[in-house]
N, C-alpha and C positions, 0 to 999 in steps of 0.2 A: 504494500500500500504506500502509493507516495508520501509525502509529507501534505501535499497539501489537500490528500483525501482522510487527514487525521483531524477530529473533532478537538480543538486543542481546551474548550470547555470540560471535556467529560474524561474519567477514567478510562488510561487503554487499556486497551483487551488484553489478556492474558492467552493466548494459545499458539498454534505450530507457526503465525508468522511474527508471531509477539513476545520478545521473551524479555521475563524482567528479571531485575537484577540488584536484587534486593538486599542481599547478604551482602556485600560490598565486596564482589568477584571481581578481580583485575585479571583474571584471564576464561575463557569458556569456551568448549567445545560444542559445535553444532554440526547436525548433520543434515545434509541439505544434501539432495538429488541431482543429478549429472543436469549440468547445463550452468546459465551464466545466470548470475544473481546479483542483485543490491543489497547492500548492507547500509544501516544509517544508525546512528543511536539518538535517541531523545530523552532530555532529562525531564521526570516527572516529580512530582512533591511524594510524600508519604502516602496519600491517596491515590499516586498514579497517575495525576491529574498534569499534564506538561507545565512548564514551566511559563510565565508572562513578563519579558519576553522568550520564544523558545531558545533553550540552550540546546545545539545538536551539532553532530559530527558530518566531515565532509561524505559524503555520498561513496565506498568503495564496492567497486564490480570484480568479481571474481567470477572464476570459471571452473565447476567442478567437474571430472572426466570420469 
């Protein structure tokens, strides 16, 4: 989901394209499906809720084979 298809009012979803990262993990594995993908991070509050203004990461594409 792009950035600018995220509701930045409301709590993001928690599931397989949303993952949060709550514990304070400076590193994580994900397993994602052959093919090219985006990655982006969003900082949300304790509720989940993004940040105002958004705090977020450049955009990286990877390619999984």
């Amino acid at each position: 989901m792009p950035l600018s298809e995220v509701d930045m009012n409301a709590a993001l979803p928690a599931d397989e394209r949303h993952v949060h990262f709550g514990g304070g993990q400076t590193e994580a594995v994900v397993e994602l499906p052959p093919g090219t993908h985006r990655l982006q991070l969003l900082l949300g509050d304790h509720n989940h809720i993004p940040h105002d203004p958004p705090v977020v990461s450049e955009v990286v594409t990877i390619t999984v084979r």
